[in-house]
C-alpha positions as CSV (number, residue, x, y, z in Angstrom):
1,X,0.0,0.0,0.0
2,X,1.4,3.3,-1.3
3,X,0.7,6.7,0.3
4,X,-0.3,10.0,-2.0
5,X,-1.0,13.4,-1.1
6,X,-3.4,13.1,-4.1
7,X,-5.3,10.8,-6.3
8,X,-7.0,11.7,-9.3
9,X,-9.6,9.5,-11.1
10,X,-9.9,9.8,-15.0
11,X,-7.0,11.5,-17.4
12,X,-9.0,13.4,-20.1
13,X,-7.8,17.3,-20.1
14,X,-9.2,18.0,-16.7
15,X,-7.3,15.0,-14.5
16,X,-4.4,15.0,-16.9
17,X,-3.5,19.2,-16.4
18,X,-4.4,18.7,-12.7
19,X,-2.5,15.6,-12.5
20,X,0.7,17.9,-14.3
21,X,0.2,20.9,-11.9
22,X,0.3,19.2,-8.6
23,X,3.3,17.1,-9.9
24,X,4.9,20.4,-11.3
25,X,4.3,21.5,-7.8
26,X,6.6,18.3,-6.3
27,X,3.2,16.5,-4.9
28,X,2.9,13.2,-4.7
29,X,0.4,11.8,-7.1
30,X,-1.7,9.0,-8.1
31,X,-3.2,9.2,-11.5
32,X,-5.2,6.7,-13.5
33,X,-7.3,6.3,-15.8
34,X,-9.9,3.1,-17.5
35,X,-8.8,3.3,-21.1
36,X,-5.7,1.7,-22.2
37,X,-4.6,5.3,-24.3
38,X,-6.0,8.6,-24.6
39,X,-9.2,8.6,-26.6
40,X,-7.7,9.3,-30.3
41,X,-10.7,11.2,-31.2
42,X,-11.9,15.1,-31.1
43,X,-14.5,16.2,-29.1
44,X,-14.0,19.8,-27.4
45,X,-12.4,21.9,-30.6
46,X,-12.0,25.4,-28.4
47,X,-9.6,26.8,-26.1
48,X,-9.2,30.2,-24.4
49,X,-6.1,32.5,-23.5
50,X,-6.8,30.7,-19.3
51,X,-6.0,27.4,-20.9
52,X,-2.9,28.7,-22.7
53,X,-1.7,30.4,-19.5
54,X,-1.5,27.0,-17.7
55,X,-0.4,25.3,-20.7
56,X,2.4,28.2,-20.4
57,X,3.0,27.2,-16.5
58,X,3.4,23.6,-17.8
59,X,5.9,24.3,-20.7
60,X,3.4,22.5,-22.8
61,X,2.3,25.7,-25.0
62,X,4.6,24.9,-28.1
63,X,3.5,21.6,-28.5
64,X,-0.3,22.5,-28.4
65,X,0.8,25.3,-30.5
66,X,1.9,23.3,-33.6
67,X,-1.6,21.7,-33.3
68,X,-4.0,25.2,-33.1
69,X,-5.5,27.9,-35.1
70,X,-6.6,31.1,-33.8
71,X,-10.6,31.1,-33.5
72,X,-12.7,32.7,-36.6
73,X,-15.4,35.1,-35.9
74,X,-18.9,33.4,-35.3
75,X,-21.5,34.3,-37.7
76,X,-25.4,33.6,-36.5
77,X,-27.0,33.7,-39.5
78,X,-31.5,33.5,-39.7
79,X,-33.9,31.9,-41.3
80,X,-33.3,33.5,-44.2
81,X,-30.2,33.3,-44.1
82,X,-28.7,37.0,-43.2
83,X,-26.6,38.3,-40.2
84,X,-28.6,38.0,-37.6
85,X,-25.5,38.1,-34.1
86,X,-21.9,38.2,-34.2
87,X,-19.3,37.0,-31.7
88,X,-15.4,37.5,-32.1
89,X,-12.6,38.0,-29.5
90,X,-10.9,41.0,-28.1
91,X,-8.3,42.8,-30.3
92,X,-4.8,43.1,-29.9
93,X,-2.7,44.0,-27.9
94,X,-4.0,40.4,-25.8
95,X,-4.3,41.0,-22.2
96,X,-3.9,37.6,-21.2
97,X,-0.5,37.1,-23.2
98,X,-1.6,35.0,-25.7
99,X,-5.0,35.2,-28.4
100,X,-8.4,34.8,-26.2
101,X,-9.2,31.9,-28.5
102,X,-8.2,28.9,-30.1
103,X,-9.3,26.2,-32.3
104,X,-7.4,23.0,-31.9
105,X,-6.9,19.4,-32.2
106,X,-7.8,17.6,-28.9
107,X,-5.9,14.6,-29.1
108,X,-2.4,16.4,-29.5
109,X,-3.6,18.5,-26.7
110,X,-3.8,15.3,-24.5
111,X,-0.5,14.1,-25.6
112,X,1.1,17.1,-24.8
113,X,-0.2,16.6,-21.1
114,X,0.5,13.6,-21.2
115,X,3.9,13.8,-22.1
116,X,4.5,16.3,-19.5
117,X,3.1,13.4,-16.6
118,X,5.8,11.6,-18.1
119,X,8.6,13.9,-17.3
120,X,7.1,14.5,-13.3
121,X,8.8,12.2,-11.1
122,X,6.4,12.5,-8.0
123,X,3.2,11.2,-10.4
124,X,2.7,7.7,-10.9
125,X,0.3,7.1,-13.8
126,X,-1.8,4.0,-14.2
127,X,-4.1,3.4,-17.4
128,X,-6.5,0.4,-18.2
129,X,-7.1,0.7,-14.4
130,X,-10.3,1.7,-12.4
131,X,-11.5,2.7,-9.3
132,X,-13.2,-0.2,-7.9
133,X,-14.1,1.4,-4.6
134,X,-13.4,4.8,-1.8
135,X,-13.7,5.1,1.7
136,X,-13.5,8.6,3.0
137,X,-12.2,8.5,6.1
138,X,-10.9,11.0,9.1
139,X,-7.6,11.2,7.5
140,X,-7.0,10.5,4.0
141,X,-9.1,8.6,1.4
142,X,-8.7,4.4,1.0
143,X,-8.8,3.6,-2.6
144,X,-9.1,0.3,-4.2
145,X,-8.3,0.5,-8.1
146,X,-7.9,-2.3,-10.4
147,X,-4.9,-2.6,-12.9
148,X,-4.6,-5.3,-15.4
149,X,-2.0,-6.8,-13.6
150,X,-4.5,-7.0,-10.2
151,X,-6.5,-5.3,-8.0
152,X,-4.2,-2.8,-5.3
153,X,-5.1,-0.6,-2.5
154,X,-3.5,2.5,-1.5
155,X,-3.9,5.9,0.3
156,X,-4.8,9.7,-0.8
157,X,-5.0,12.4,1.6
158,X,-7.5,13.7,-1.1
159,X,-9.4,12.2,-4.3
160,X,-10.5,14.3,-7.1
161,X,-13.3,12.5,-9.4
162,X,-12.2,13.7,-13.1
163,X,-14.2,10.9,-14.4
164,X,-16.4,12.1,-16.9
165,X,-20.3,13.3,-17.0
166,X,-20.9,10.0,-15.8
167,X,-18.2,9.8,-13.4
168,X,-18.6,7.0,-11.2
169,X,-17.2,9.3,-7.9
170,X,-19.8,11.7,-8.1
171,X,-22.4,8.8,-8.3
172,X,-20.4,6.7,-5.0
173,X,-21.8,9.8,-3.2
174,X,-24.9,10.4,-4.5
175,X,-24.4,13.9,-5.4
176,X,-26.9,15.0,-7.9
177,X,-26.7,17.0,-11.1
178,X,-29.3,20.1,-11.1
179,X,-30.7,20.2,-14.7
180,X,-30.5,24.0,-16.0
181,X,-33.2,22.9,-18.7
182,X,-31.4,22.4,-22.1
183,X,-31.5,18.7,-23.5
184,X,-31.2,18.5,-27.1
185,X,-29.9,15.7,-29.9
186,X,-27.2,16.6,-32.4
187,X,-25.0,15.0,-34.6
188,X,-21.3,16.2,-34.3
189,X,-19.2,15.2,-37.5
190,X,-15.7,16.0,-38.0
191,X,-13.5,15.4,-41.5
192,X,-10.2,16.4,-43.1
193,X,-11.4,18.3,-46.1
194,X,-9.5,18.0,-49.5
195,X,-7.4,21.5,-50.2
196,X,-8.7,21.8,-53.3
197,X,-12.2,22.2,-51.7
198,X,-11.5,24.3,-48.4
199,X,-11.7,27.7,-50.5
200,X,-15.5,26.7,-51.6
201,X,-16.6,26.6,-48.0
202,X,-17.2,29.7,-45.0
203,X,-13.9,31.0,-44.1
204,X,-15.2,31.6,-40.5
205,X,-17.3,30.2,-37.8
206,X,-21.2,29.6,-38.5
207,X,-24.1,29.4,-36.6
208,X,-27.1,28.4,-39.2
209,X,-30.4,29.3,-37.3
210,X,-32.6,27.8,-39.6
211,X,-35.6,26.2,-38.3
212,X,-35.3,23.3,-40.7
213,X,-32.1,21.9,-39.2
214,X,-30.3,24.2,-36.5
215,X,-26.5,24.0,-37.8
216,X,-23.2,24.8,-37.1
217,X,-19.8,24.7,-39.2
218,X,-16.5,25.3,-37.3
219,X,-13.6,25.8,-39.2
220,X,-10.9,23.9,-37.3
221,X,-7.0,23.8,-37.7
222,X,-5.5,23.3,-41.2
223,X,-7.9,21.2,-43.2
224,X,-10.0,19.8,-40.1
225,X,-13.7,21.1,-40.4
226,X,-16.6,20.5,-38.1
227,X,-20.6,20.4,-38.6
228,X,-22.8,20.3,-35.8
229,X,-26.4,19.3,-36.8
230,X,-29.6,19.5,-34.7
231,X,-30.9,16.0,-35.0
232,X,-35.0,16.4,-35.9
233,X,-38.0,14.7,-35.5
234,X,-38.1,11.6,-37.7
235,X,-34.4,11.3,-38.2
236,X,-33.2,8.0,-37.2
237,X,-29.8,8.8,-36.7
238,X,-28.3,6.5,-34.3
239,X,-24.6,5.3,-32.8
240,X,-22.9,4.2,-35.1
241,X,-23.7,6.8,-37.4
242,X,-23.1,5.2,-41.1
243,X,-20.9,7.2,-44.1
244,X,-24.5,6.6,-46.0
245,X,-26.1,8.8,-43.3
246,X,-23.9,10.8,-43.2
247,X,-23.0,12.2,-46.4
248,X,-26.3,13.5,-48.0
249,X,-26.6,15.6,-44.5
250,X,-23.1,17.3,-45.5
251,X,-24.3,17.7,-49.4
252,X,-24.5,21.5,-48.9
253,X,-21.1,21.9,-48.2
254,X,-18.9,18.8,-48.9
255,X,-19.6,15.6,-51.4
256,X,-18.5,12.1,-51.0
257,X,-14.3,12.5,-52.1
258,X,-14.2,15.8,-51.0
259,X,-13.0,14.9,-47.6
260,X,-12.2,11.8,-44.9
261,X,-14.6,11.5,-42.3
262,X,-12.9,11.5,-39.2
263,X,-15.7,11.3,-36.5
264,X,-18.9,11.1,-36.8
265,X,-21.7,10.3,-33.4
266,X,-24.8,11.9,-31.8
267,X,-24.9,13.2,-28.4
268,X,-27.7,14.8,-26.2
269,X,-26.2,18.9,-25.3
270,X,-26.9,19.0,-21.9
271,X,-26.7,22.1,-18.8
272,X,-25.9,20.1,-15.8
273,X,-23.9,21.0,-12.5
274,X,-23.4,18.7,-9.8
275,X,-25.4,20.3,-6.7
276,X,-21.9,20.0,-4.6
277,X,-18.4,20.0,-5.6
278,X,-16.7,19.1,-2.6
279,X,-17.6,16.4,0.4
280,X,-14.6,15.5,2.7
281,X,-11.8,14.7,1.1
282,X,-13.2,13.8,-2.2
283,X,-14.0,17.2,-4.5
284,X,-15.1,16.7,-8.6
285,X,-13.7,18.5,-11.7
286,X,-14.4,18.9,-15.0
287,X,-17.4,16.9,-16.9
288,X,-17.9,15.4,-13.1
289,X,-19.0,18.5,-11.7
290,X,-20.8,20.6,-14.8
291,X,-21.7,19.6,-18.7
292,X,-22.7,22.6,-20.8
293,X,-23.6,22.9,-24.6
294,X,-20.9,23.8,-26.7
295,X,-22.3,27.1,-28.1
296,X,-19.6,28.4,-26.6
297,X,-16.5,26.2,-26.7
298,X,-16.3,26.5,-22.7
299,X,-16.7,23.0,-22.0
300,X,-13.0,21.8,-21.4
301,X,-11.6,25.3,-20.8
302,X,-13.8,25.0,-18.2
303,X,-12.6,22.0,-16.8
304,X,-9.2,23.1,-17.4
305,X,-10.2,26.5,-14.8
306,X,-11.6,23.8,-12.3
307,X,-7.9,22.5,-12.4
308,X,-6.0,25.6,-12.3
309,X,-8.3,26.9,-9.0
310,X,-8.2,23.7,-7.2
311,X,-4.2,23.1,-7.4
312,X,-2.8,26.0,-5.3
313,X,-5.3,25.0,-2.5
314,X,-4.6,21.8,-2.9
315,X,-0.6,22.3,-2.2
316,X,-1.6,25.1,0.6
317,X,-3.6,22.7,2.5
318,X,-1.2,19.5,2.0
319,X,2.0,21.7,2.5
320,X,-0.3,23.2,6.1
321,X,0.4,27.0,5.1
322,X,-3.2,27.2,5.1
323,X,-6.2,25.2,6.5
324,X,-8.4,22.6,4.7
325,X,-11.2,24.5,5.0
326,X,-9.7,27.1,2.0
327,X,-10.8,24.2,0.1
328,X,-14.3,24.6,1.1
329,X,-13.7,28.2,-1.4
330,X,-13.3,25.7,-4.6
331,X,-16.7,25.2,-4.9
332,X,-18.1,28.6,-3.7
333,X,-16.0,30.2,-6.6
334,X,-15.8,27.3,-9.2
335,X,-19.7,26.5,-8.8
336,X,-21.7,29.5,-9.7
337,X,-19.3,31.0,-12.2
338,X,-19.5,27.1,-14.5
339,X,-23.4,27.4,-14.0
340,X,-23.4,31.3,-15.2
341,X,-21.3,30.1,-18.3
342,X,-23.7,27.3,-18.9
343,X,-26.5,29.6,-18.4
344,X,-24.8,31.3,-21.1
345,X,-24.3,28.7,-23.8
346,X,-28.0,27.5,-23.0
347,X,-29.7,31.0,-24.5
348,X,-27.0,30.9,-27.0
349,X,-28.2,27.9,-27.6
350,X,-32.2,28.4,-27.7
351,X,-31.3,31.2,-30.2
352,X,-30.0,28.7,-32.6
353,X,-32.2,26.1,-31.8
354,X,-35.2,27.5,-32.6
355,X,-37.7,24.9,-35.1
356,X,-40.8,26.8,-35.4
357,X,-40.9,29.2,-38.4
358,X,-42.7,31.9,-37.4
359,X,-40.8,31.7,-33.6
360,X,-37.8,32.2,-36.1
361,X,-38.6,34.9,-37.8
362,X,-39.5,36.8,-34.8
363,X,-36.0,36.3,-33.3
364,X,-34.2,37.7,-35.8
365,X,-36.4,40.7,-36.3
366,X,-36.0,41.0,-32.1
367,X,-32.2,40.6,-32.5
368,X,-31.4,43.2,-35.1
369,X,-33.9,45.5,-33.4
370,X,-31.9,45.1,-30.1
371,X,-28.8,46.1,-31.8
372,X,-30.1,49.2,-34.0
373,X,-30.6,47.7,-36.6
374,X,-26.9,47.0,-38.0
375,X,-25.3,43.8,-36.3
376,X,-22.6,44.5,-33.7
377,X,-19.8,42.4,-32.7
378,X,-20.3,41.4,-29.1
379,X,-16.8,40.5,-27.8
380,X,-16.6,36.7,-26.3
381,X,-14.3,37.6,-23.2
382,X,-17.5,40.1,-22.0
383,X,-19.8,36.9,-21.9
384,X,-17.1,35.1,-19.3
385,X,-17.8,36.3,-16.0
386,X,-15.1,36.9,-12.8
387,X,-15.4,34.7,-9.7
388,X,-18.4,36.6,-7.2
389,X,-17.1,35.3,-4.2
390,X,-15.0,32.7,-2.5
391,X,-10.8,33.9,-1.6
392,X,-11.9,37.3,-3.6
393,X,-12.2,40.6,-2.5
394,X,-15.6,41.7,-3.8
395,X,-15.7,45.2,-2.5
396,X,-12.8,46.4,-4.1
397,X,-12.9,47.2,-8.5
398,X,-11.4,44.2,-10.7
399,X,-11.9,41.7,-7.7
400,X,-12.5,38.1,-9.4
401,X,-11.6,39.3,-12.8
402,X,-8.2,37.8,-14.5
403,X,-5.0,39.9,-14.0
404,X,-3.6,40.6,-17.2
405,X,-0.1,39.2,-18.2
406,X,1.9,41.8,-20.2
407,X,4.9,41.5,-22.4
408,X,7.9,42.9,-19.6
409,X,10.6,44.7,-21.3
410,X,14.5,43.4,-19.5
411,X,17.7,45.2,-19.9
412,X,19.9,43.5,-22.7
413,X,17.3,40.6,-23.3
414,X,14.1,40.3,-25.4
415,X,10.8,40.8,-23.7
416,X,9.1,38.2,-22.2
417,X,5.8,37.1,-21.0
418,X,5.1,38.2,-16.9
419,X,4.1,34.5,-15.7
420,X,7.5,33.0,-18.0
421,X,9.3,35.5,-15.6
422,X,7.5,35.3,-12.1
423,X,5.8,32.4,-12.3
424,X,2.1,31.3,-11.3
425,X,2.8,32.5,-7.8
426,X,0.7,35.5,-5.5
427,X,1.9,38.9,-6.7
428,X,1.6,42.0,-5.1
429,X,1.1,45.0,-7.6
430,X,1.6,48.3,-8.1
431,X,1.2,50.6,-10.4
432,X,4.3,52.8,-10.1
433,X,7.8,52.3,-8.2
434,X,7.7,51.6,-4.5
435,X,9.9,53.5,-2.0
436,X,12.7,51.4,-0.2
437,X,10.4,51.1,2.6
438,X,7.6,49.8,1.0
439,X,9.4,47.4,-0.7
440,X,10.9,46.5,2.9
441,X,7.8,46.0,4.7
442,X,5.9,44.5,1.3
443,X,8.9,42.0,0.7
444,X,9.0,39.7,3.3
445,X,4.9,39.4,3.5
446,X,4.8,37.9,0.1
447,X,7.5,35.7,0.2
448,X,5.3,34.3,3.7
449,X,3.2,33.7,0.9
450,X,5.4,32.1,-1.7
451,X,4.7,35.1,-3.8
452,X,6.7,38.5,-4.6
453,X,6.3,42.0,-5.2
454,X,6.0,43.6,-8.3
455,X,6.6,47.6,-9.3
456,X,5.6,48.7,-13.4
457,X,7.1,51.9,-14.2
458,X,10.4,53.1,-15.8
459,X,13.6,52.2,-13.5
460,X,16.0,49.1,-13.8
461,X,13.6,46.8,-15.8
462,X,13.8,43.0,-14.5
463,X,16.0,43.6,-12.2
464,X,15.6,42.0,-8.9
465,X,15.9,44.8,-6.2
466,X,15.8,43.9,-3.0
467,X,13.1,41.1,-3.5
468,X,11.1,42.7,-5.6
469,X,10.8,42.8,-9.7
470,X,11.0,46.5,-11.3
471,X,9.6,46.0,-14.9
472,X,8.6,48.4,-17.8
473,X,5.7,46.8,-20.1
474,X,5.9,47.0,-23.9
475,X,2.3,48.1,-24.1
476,X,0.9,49.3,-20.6
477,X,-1.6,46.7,-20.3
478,X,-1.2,46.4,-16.2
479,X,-1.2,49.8,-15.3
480,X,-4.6,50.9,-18.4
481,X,-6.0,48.1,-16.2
482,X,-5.6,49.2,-12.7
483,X,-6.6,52.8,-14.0
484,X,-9.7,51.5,-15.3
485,X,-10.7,50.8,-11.8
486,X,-9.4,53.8,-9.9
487,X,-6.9,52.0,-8.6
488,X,-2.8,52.0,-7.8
489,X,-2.5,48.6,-6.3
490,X,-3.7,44.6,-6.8
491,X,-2.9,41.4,-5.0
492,X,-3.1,38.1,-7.8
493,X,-4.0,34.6,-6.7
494,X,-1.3,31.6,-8.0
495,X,-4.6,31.2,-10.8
496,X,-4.4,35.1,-12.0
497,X,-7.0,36.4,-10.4
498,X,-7.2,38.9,-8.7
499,X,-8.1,38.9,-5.4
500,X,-8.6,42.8,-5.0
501,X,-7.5,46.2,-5.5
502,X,-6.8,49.4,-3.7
503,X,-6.1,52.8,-4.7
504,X,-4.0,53.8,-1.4
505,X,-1.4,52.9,0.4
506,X,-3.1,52.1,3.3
507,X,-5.8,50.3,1.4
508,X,-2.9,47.7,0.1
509,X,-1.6,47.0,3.6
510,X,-5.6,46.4,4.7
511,X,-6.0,44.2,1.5
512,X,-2.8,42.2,2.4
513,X,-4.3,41.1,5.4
514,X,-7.4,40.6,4.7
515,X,-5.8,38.6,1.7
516,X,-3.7,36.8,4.5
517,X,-6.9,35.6,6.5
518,X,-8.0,34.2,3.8
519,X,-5.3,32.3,2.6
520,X,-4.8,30.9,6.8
521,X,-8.4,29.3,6.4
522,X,-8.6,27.9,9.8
């Protein structure tokens, strides 16, 4: 019997990135998952500048890189066919450090996390094995998981079910899923179109409202295309879904020889969230804990955030520099902010979903009266919410919202991103240079909490003074931000957000300690 500070059940992108940062983080981990590889086919086709960010903290972002596209604009068109809604991301200069979306291919993804498991010493990964049974107990969590070579038993101070939307954890404790009303049938089919044929279809993301057959064509990564197609009354589409099915739904955009099916299967787009997200020692993550329509391409990002929020808490509480009941904040934060993005993709949803004729017709007309009558781009970033409560300082502007992560000019050297030079640690901020005693009395509180102290304005750029960074941004994303919200001073979680702002002196040192209570969660 082995003894882990963690175990994590199921190695899809959630498990397999949390898996990577606790290991990254020198915990001890169990990881393992019931298929004998990763699963060879796509399923989630967008990710977001948070996933590239962690994907950054991993040293994985080259290698999902060489495998992604930035995303194309989406165009909802109506049932006659014109602009009805448009969605696109943010324009440069990015104020997460890298584009705010991405299409890309989902099994390279997983092998770039999974490389990176390989490469952690303190992770033990098993595959082809299962979780046969848990027992939550005062201590740490009894697991008994079966590997082809025989059934083994072994201890977790914590388990994390990242097992799927029918993940067998969240079902051992009977914690239910609250419906958020959205349960449709589609047929997801995805194909490597010929060259010669990619110029004859959209060059850009399409949302066909039509009341005939909801739609949706995604242009993926070099030749890899995706259609999305309501499935309707009397269709008898079924899994396995056959090419002769297939291929006179596709007729309006592709023929048979134009292009190699790749995957082809019908789902039911759920809204789901698990009513709890933690119970002892055993918290869920990913498809476990919420399942949203992909009208929005949040599904494994947001996953991905469950991972990124829950492994600095995780090494607090094992390491004891704070209590276990900071992980009681998981699911207050993660909880209401995966439901208001589900929320989200649901109405996104009902607008393209729409079957009755007239119904149609009326939402169009209501949607280009809402906007003036001339379609606006609604930026996707303004539909993601901050976190509302939790380790966050609510009263204070920017409090919950992501920290931006500038290019940082450095004396003889190119620029470089703020996390590649920092890392995904606390920072203290501020806006201008700090005096020598500021620095002196800020210093020594953030390294208490493994974190430093950061100054933007002109002086000795990336230097270390005194145990704190002096940098000079190539374009002044931190300090536009902090303006923005009347402030001079922020204090960023190990995740990038921010935990809250202040516009005095005074104000930081009250925020420090308020942020310092938080963190002792006793």
């Amino acid at each position: 019997m082995k003894r882990f500070d963690v175990a994590v059940a199921g190695l899809g992108p959630t498990g397999a990135a949390l898996a990577c940062l606790l290991g990254q983080r020198g915990l001890s981990v169990i990881a393992f998952d019931k298929l004998p590889d990763l699963y060879p086919l796509p399923r989630a086709i967008g990710l977001d500048h948070e996933v590239m960010r962690v994907m950054q903290e991993l040293g994985t972002v080259e290698a999902v890189l060489a495998y992604a596209a930035p995303y194309r604009p989406s165009e909802y068109r109506g049932a006659d066919g014109a602009l009805i809604k448009r969605l696109d991301m943010a324009a440069p200069p990015h104020a997460m450090g890298w584009a705010p979306n991405y299409v890309f291919n989902q099994p390279a993804f997983e092998r770039a996390l999974r490389a990176r498991l390989a490469q952690l010493p303190s992770v033990e990964t098993h595959l082809s094995s299962e979780l046969l049974s848990f027992d939550d107990g005062a201590e740490a969590v009894a697991l008994e998981i079966r590997h082809p070579h025989g059934t083994e038993r072994h201890v977790a101070r914590y388990l994390i079910g990242c097992d799927g939307g029918a993940s067998p954890v969240r079902k051992r404790l009977g914690i239910p899923l609250n419906d958020l009303g959205f349960d449709e049938p589609w047929l997801v089919v995805d194909a490597q179109v010929h060259d010669d044929v990619l110029d004859r279809l959209p060059s850009t993301q399409v949302q066909y409202c039509e009341p005939q057959r909801p739609c949706t064509y995604v242009v993926g990564p070099g030749r890899h295309r995706r259609w999305e197609l309501m499935v309707m009354p009397g269709d008898r589409l079924s899994n396995p879904v056959t090419e002769d099915e297939l291929w006179p739904l596709l007729s309006r955009w592709i023929r048979p020889g134009e292009a190699e099916l790749w995957r082809a299967a019908t789902y039911r787009f759920h809204g789901l969230v698990a009513a709890e997200w933690r119970r002892g020692r055993v918290l869920l993550a990913g498809d476990s804990a919420h399942m949203t329509p992909p009208f929005m391409a949040q599904g494994m990002v947001a996953g991905i955030r469950d991972a990124h929020n829950l492994a600095w808490k995780l090494e607090r509480v094992l390491r004891g520099t704070s209590g276990e009941a900071l992980l009681d904040s998981y699911g207050i934060e993660r909880r209401p902010h995966a439901e208001a993005l589900v929320r989200t993709a649901i109405a996104l949803g009902r607008v393209i979903c729409e079957q009755d004729p007239a119904a149609a017709a009326a939402r169009d007309t209501a949607l280009l009266r809402e906007q003036g009558g001339v379609v606006a781009t609604t930026v996707r970033q303004a539909m993601t919410p901050g976190l509302r409560d939790g380790v966050v300082a609510t009263d204070s502007p920017g409090a919950g919202e992501l920290f931006p992560q500038p290019w940082v000019a450095r004396a003889g050297e190119s620029p470089a991103r703020l996390d590649d030079l920092t890392g995904a640690v606390v920072r203290v901020i501020a806006a201008q240079p700090l005096r020598e005693e500021e620095r002196a009395l800020l210093v020594p509180r953030a390294a208490a909490l493994q974190g430093c102290v950061l100054a933007f304005g002109p002086g000795a750029v990336g230097a270390l003074q005194h145990g704190a960074w002096q940098l000079d941004e190539t374009a002044p994303l931190v300090q536009a931000w902090l303006e923005a919200r009347g402030a001079r001073f922020a204090i960023v979680r190990p995740d990038h957000c921010t935990f809250g702002t202040a516009s005095t002196w005074e104000g930081l040192l009250a925020l420090l300690e308020r942020f310092e209570a938080a963190l002792a969660a006793r």
